[in-house]
C-alpha positions in Angstrom: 19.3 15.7 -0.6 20.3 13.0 1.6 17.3 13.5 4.4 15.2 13.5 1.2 15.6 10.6 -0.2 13.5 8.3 2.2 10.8 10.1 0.7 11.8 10.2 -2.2 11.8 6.4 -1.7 8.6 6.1 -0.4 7.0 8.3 -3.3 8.7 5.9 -5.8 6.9 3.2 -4.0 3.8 4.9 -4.2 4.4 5.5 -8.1 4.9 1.4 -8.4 1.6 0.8 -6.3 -0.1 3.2 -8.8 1.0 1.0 -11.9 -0.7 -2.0 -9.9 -3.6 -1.4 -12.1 -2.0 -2.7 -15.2 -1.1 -5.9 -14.1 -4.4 -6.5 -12.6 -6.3 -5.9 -15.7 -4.2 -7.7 -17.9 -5.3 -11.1 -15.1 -8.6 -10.2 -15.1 -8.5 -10.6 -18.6 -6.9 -13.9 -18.2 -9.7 -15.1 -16.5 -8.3 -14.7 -12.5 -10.7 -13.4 -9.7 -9.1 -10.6 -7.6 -8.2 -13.1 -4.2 -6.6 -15.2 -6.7 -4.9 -12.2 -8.1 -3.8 -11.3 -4.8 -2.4 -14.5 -4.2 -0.3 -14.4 -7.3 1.1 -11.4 -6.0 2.3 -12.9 -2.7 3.3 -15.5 -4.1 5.2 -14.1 -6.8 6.5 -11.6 -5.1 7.6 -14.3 -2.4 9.5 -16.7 -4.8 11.4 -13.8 -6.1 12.3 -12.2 -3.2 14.0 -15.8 -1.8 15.5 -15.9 -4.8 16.8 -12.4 -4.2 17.9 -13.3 -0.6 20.2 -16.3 -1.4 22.2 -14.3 -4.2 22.7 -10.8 -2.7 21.0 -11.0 1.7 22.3 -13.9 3.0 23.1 -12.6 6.3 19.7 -11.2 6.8 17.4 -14.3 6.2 17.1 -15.3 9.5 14.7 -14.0 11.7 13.7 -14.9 15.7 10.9 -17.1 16.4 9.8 -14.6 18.6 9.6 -11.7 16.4 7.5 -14.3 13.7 4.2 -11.8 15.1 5.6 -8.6 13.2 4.9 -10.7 10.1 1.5 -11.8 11.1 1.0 -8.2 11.3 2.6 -6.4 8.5 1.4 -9.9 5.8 -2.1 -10.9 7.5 -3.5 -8.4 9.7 -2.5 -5.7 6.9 -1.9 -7.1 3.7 -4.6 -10.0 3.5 -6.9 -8.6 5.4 -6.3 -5.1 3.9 -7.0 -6.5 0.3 -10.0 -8.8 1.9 -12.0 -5.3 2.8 -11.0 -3.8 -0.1 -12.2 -6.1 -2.5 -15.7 -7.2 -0.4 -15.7 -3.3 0.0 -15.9 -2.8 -3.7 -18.3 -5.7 -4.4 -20.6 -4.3 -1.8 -20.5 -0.6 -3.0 -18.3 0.7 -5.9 -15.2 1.8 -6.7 -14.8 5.3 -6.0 -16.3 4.8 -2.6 -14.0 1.7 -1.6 -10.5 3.9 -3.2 -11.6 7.0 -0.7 -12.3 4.9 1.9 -9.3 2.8 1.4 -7.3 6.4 1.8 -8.5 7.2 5.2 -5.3 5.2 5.9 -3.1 8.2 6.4 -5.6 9.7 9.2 -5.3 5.4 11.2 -1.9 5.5 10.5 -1.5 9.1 12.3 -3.4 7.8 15.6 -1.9 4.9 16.2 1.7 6.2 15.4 0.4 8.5 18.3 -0.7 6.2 20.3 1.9 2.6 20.3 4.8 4.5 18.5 4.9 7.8 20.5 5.5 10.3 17.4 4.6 13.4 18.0 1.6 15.1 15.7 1.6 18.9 14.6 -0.6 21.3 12.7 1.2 21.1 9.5 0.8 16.9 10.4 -2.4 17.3 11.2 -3.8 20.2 7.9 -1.9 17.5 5.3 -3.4 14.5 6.4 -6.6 16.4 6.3 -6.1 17.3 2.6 -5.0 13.8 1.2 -8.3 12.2 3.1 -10.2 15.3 0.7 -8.5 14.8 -1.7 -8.3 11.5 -2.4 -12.4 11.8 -1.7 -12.5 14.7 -4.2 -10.2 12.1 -6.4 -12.2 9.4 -6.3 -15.1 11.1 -7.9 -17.9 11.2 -4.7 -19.8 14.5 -5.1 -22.8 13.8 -3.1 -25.4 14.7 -5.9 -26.4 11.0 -6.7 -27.8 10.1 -3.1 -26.5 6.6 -3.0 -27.1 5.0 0.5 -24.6 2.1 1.6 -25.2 0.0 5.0 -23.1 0.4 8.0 -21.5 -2.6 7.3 -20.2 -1.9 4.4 -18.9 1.3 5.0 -17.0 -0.1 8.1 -15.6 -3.2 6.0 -14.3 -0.1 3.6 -12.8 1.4 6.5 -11.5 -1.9 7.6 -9.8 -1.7 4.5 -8.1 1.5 5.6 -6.9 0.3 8.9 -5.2 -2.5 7.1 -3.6 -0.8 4.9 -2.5 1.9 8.0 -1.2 -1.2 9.6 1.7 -2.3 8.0 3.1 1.1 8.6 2.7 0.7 12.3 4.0 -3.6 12.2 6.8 -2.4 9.8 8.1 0.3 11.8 8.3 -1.6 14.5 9.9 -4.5 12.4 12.4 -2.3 11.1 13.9 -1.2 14.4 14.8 -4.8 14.9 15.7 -6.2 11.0 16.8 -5.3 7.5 14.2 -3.6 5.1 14.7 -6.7 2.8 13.5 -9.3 5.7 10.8 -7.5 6.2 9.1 -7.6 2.9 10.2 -10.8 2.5 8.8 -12.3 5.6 5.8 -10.3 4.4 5.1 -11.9 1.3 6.1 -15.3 2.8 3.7 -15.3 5.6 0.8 -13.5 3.1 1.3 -16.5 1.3 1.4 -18.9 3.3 -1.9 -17.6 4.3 -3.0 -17.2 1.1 -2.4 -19.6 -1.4 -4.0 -23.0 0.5 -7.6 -20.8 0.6 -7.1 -19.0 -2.7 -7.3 -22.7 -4.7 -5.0 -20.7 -7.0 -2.7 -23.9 -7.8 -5.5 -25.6 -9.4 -5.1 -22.8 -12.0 -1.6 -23.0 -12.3 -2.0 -24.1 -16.1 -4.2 -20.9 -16.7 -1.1 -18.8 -15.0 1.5 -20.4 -17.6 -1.1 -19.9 -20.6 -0.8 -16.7 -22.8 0.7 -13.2 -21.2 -0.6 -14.4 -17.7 2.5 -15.7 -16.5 4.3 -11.7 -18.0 1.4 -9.5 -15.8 2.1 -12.3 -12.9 5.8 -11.6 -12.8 5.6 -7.8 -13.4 2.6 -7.7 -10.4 5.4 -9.6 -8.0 8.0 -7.5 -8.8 7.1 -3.7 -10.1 4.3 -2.7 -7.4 5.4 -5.7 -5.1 9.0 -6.8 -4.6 10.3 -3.4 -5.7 7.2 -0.9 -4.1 8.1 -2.6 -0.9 11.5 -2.6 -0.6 11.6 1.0 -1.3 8.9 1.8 1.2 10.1 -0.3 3.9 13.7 1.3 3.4 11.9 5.1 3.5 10.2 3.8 6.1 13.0 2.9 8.6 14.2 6.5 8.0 10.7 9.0 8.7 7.8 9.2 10.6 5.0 6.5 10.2 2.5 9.0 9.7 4.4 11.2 7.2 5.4 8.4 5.3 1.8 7.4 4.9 0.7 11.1 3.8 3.4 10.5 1.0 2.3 7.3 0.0 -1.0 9.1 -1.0 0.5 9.9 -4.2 -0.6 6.0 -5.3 -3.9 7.2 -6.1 -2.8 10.2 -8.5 -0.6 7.8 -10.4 -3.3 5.5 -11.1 -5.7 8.0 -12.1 -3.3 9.2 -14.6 -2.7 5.9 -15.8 -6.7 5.6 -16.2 -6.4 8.4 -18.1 -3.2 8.1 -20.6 -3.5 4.1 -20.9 -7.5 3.6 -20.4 -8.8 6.7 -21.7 -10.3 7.3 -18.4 -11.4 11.3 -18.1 -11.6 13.2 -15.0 -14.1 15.9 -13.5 -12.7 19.2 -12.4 -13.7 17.7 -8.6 -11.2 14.9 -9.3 -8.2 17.1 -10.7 -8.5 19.5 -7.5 -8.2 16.4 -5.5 -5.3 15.0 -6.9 -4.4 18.6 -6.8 -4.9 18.4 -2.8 -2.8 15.6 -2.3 0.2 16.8 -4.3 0.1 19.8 -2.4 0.2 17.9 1.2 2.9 16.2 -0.1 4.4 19.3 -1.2 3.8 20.5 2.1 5.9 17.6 4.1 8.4 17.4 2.4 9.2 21.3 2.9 8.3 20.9 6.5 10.9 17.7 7.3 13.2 18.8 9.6 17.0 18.5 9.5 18.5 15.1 10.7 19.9 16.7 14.4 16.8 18.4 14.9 14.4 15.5 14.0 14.1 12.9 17.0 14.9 9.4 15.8 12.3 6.7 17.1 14.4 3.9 16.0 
């Protein structure tokens, strides 16, 4: 059970990214735009997670000037810019084509794991990534039959989106070899913020935020699929393979569909339920296929 549990961990985080949907509905509602609404996420999730430190991580609040590049990484480079292509990617096109190619994550993550973090990459690697990029295609509802054409740069902003999202895998890993799982999402969200919140304007809506059930959705979005998401994938992460953790994260897209569906009303296509179908099973797949602790090489 005990070599499981990192992904376990990492599914559970999945699970809480999946919810995220809730939260951001119930802002849009309130009148937010989606950068603002990102912003209230790192920011949120930022103020609660230094709370967090002082009463319970103490010792691991420091970190080394040196190392303040990780950061960059895993809260600009992958989680601003990550939501900037998603969000231009789904203005410029539409949702089900941004979500699917938002997912090609798994397949960026497995290159340049490859590549900068010298894991090794096998068929059963290689056949589950596969299936989750179907999948979450077949998911997402893009069956070819409508002929919609969408310009090159959109499509690569939409896979800029994908790299993003691939990178904090890669900065994280990396991070984690050298810091606790808690100082890494929190120098995350600190540095996302920082970045975010003077170019959001989002303080000059502060009194919209405190209005209503804003202020409820903005502390459930920093904490559920933030704060919480997070932490458990950063503490999965610092125990598995970049790229296998990614594949398992892939379950994100199969909770929110049946959140569409149970909360929303949202129905799926027989297409979409053998995609989620495809990306249970690849999940299925690695998780039968991790290796004992002696047997698996440790890149930390």
């Amino acid at each position: 059970m005990s070599r499981k549990l990192p992904y376990i961990m990492i599914a559970f985080a999945a699970a809480m990214w999946g919810l995220i949907g809730f939260f951001v509905k119930g802002l849009n509602n309130a009148g937010f735009s989606a950068m603002e609404i990102v912003a209230i996420r790192v920011l949120t999730a930022a103020i609660v997670l230094i709370f967090v430190g002082i009463a319970f991580y103490r010792s691991h609040l420091k970190i080394r000037t040196k190392d303040l590049y990780l950061f960059v990484g895993t809260g600009i480079l992958s989680i601003v810019f990550f939501n900037w292509s998603y969000f231009t990617a789904i203005h410029l096109m539409n949702i089900p084509i941004a979500v699917a190619l938002l997912y090609t994550s798994p397949a960026f993550v497995a290159v340049l794991s490859f590549l900068f973090l010298k894991e090794s990459m096998n068929w059963k690697k290689w056949l589950a990534i596969i299936m989750t990029v179907i999948g979450c295609t077949l998911a997402a509802g893009i069956t070819g039959q409508e002929g919609t054409s969408f310009s090159v740069s959109s499509i690569l902003i939409g896979l800029g989106a994908g790299f993003g999202y691939a990178l904090y895998s890669i900065f994280g890993k990396v991070a984690l070899r050298r810091y606790h799982p808690f100082t890494v999402t929190l120098y995350t969200f600190l540095v996302a913020s920082v970045a975010l919140v003077p170019t959001t304007g989002i303080v000059s809506k502060a009194a919209d935020l405190f209005s209503g059930d804003a202020w409820l959705y903005a502390l459930g979005l920093g904490i559920f699929p933030t704060v919480v998401a997070y932490f458990a994938y950063s503490w999965g992460l610092e125990r598995t393979e970049s790229s296998t953790a990614a594949v398992v994260a892939t379950l994100e897209p199969v909770i929110a569909t049946m959140l569409g569906i149970l909360v929303y009303g949202d129905r799926l296509g027989g297409l979409q339920l053998l995609g989620a179908a495809l990306i249970l099973l690849s999940v299925i797949a690695i998780n039968l296929s991790v290796p004992s602790r002696k047997k698996r090489q440790v890149t930390g």
